[in-house]
N, C-alpha and C positions, 0 to 999 in steps of 0.2 A: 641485537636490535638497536639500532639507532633511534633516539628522537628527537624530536626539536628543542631549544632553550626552555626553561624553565627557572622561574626565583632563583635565587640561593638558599639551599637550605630543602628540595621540592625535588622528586625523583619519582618516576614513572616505572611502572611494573605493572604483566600479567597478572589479573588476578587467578585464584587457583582456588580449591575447595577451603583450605587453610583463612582464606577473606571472608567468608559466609558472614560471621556473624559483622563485622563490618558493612560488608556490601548490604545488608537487609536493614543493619539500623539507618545507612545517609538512604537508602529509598524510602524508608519509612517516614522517614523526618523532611526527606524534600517534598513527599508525596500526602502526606500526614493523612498516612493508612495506619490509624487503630487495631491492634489484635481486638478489642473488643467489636469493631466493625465488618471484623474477618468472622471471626466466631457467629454472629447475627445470618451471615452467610453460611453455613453451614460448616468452616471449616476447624477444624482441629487443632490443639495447639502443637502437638509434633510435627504435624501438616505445613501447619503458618512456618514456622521454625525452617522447614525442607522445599517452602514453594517454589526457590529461587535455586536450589543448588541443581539443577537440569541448567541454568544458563551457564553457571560456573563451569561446567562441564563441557558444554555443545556452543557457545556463542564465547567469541571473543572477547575479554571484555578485558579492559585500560583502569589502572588508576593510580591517580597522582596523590604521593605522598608526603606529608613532612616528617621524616622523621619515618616512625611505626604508625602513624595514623592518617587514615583515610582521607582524605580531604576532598575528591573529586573524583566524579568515575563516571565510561561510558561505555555501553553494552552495544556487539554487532554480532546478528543473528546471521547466520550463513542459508540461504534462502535462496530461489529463483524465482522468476516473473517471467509471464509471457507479456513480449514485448512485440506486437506486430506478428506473432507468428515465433517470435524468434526466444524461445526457453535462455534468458538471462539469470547467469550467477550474481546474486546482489548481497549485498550488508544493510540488514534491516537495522534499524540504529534504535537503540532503547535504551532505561534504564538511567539516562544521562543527569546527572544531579552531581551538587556542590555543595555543600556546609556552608552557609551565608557569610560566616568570620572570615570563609577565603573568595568570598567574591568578586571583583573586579580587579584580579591580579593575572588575569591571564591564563588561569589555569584550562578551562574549559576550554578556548580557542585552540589551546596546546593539544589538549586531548583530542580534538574533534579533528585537528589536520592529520595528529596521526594513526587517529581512527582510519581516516581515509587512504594516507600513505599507504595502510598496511590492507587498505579491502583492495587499491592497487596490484598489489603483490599476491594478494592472490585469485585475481584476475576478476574481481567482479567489479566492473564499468558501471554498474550503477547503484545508488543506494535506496530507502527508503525510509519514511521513518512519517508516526501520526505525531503532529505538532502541541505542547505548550504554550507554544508563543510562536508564531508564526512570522512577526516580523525578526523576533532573534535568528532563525534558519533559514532566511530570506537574506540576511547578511552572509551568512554562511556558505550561501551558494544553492539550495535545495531551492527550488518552489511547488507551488500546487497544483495537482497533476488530476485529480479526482474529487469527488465529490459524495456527499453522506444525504441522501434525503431521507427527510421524517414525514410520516402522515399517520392520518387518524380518520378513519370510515365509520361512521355510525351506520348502526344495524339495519336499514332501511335502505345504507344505499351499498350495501352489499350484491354483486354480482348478481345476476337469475343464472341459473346451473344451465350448464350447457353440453350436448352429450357427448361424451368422450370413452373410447374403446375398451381401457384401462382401469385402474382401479390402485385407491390407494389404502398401505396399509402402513401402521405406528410399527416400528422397529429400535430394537435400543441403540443408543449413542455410539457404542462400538460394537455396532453391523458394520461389516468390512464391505459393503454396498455405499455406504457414506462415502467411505472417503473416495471410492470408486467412481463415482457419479462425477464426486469434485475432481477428483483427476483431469477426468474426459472436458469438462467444465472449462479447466484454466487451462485444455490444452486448445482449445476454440475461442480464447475471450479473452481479448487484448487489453493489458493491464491486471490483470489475475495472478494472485500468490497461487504458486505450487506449494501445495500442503505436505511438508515432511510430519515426523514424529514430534519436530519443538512446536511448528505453528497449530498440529492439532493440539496438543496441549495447553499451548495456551490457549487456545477457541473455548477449552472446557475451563479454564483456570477458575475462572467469578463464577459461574455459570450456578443454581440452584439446581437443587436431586429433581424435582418436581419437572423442569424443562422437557419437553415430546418429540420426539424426531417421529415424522411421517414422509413415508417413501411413494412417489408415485410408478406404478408398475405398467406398461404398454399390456395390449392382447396379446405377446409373447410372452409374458410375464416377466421383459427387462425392465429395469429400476434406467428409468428417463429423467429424476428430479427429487428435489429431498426438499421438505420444508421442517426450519427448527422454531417452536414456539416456544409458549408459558401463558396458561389458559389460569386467569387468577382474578378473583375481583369482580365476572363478569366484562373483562377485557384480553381478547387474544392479541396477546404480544408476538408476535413475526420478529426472530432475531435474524433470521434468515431465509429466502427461497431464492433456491437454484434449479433453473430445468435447463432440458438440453433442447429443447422442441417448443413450438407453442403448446400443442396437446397436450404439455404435460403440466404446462401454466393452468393452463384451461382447467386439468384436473382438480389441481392443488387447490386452484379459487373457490372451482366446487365443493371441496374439503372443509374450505374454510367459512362458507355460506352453509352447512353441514350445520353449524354451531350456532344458526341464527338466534332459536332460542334459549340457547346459555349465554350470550353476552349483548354488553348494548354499544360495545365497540371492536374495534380491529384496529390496531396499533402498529406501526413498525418501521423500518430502513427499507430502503431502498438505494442500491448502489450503481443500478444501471445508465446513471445521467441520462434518464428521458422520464418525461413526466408518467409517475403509474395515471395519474386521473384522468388522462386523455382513452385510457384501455378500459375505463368503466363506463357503464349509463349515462349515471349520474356522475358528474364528473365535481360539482361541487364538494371537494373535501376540502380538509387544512393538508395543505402541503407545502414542508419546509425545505431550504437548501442551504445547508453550509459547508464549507473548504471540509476535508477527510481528510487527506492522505498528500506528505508532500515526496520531491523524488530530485534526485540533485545526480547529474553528470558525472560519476567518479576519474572513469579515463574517457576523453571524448573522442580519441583515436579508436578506442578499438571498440566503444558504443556505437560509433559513426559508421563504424564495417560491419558490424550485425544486425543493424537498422534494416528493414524490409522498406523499403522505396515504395509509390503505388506511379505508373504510369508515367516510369524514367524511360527515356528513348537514347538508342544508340546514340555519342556524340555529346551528351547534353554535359552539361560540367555546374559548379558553383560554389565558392569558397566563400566559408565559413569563416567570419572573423571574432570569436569568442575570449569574450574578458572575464578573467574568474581572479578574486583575488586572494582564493587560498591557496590553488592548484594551480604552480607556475608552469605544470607541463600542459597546461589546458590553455593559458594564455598565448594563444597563437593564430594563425591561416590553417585552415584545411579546406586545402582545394577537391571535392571528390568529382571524380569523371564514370559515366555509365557507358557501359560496354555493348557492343549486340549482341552477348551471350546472356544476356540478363544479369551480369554482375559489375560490381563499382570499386574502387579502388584510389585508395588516396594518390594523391598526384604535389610532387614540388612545383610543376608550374600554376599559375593564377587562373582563375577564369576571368571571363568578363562579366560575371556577376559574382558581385560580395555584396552579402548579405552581413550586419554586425549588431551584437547581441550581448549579453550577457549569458553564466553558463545558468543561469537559473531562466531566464527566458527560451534558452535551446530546448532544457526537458520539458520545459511549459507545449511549445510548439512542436515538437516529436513528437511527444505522447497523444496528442492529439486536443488538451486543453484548451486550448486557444488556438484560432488560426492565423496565420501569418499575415493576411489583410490588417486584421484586428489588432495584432498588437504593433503595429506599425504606425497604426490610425491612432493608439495611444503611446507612443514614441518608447515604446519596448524595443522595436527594430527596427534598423537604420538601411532600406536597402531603396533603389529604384521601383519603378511601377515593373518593369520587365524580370527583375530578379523575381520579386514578391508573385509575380506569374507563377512562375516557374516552379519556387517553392506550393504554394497553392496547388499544383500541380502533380509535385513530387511527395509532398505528405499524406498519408491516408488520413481518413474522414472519419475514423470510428472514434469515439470516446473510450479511456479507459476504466475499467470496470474495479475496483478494491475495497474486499468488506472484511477485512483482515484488522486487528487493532491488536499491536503488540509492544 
């Protein structure tokens, strides 16, 4: 494996299980995660010791050395996203930290291009990753693709129940209905992690014994929807509801107005970027919105060709003029042309509309983040009134859905 320059003196290598106790002290010490604050959580000290060696194992992970010693390291989980319909191979990017004594020497930038290089090569066109700093992977090339909302219902303005077929019941954490539910979930719900064996894992990683999974069941008695709480304090915390139906919202809400006289709130996320309080009575709550989840372009060729278009017409064409300044194979035109068989295809000649971007502004506006009016109207993209049509046009309208944090 080839990598990029590096200091003198600085050498890049796979980590392997032989790193453990490395790799867990520079997270511990970039993240200043306490065993004693692990322990508080219920977990165990051979536990704490072994939480991390599943990535060593299952996600790629980089790190730069001096010598025999650690100095920089970046972890990529091998994952898929539904993207528009279309199940994308990606590199979830974690774990990424430096020992302060080597910081602004270059070494992160190093790692992180050939992070990239290598999710490249093995063929996932896109990444993702939940930010520390937001403008450092805004440099990088990543931007913000989703969104995390917070609210808080007091017990008064909770739902009135409303009648539904079905019926739900508490099931434990590894009912193989979970992850079933979520399957069917992120195969309909554009911007959704596909849940393997690492990302359930980590779902449970922090998680306390006490948390409830409650499953909503239809009048067939299939499993439509799961909600995960932690009912503590006199406050129902929602770390998650997923349905596949309104019905099965409907239920879960029921469920959760079930509990009116055990608590004097209901607490939680919401990932669907639309507002929960417009779907209540009372719609006066606290409801918060901030950036979740950012998402960076890795190959834009071949992102570009499993893109799902919404309401391309035979004929129509438009090249993309994207500047990336990590990724010199990104730095280029792509002309794509739509077919009348309902497929697109990149093309060496031009269109008469270019559109020019950054590749962090490209996944902003594919993903469906922002629309291409909008970021033009704030000088994100550089294209005419008839391009910006057109695109307008050719992007679908859905927001992407991501409650994943890994």
């Amino acid at each position: 494996m080839q990598y990029t320059s590096l200091p003198d003196g600085f050498t890049i290598q796979e980590l392997d299980a032989s790193h453990l106790e490395q790799f867990n002290a520079l997270l511990r010490y970039a993240f200043q995660v306490t065993e004693e604050e692990l322990v508080q959580v219920g977990w165990q000290e051979d536990e704490i010791k072994q939480s991390k060696f599943p990535i060593l194992e299952s996600a790629h992970v980089l790190g730069c050395f001096e010598g025999k010693t650690l100095a920089a390291q970046i972890a990529v989980y091998p994952m898929q996203v539904n993207v528009e319909g279309s199940l994308l191979d990606t590199g979830f990017v974690t774990g990424v930290a430096t020992y302060p004594e080597y910081a602004g020497i270059g070494l992160m930038s190093t790692l992180i291009r050939q992070a990239l290089t290598d999710m490249r090569g093995r063929g996932q066109s896109i990444s993702f990753l939940c930010p520390y700093s937001i403008p450092f992977y805004r440099h990088k090339g990543w931007e913000i693709v989703s969104d995390k909302m917070t609210f808080r219902i007091r017990d008064n303005q909770l739902p009135k129940p409303q009648p539904v077929p079905g019926k739900v019941r508490r099931i434990a954490w590894d009912d193989p209905s979970l992850a079933a539910v979520h399957d069917r979930f992120a195969a309909k719900t554009h911007g959704c992690l596909v849940r393997n064996a690492l990302a359930w894992d980590e779902y449970w990683r922090w998680d306390v014994d006490d948390e409830v999974v409650a499953m909503y069941y239809d009048a067939a008695d299939e499993p439509q929807g799961y909600l995960v709480y932690l009912l503590k304090r006199e406050i129902f915390k929602i770390k998650e509801m997923v349905y596949l139906n309104d019905e099965a919202r409907r239920g879960m809400w029921d469920y959760v107005t079930a509990h009116y006289s055990m608590v004097t709130e209901v607490s939680g996320c919401n990932y669907t970027n639309h507002s929960l309080a417009f779907t209540l009575e009372d719609s006066d709550i606290r409801e918060t919105v901030q950036p979740y989840v950012m998402a960076r372009i890795v190959d834009f060729a071949a992102f570009i060709m499993s893109y799902n278009f919404a309401e391309a017409s035979s004929g129509d064409a438009i090249t993309f003029l994207i500047h990336d300044k990590v990724l010199d194979w990104n730095e280029q035109e792509f002309t794509v042309r739509f077919h009348a068989d309902g497929t697109h295809t990149l093309s060496a000649e031009p269109s008469p509309y270019t559109a020019e971007m950054s590749i962090g502004t490209a996944i902003c506006m594919l993903m469906g983040y922002k629309r291409p009016a909008y970021l033009k109207s704030i000088d994100r993209l550089t294209a005419d009134a008839k391009t910006t049509a057109l695109l307008e046009r050719l992007i679908p309208t859905g927001k992407a859905y991501f409650s994943d944090y890994i």
